[in-house]
N, C-alpha and C positions, 0 to 999 in steps of 0.2 A: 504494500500500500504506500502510496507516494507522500510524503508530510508536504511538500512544497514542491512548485515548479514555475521554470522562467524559460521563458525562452529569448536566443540571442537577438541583435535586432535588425540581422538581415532573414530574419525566421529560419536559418536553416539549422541551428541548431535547439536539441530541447534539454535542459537541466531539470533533473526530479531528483526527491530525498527520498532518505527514510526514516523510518525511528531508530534504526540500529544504527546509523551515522555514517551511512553510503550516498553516495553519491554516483547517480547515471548520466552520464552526455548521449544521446542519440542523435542522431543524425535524422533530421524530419522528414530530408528528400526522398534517402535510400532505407527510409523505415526499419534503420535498426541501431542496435547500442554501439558506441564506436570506442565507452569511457567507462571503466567500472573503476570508483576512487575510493578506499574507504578513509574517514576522516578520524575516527574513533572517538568522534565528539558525542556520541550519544544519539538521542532524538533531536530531530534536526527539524526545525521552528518554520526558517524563513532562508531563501537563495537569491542573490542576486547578481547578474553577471554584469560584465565592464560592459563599456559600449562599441568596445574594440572586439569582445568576446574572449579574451587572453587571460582574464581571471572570474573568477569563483567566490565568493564570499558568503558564508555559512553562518547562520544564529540558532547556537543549539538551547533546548530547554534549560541546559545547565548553566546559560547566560555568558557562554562562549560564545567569542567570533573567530571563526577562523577561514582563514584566504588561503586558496590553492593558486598557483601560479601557472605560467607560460610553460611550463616542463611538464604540465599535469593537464592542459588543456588543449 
């Protein structure tokens, strides 16, 4: 079950959580996952991507944030 999802802002990509602190990137074109990250933040709140789509930004229940980068995206 997804907690949160964003997508990039040329639509082609889609960011979804979860409770267990994973993070999906799929790919919207070619309908499928291209990204499995896990963050170990926990339950994962809220996602929001750059505008470049180069980073990741994560608010877990546990009142973390954490940013995944250009090596991970």
């Amino acid at each position: 079950m997804a907690t949160a999802l964003e997508f990039t802002m040329d639509g082609r990509l889609m960011v979804t959580t979860d409770p267990a602190g994973g993070i999906l990137v799929w790919d919207w074109a070619l309908d499928r996952e291209v990204m499995d990250i896990t963050t170990g933040q926990g339950d994962i709140r809220d996602v929001a991507i750059s505008r470049d789509g180069t980073r990741i930004a994560t608010a877990g229940a546990d009142r973390t944030v954490k940013q995944i980068g250009r090596a991970h995206v």
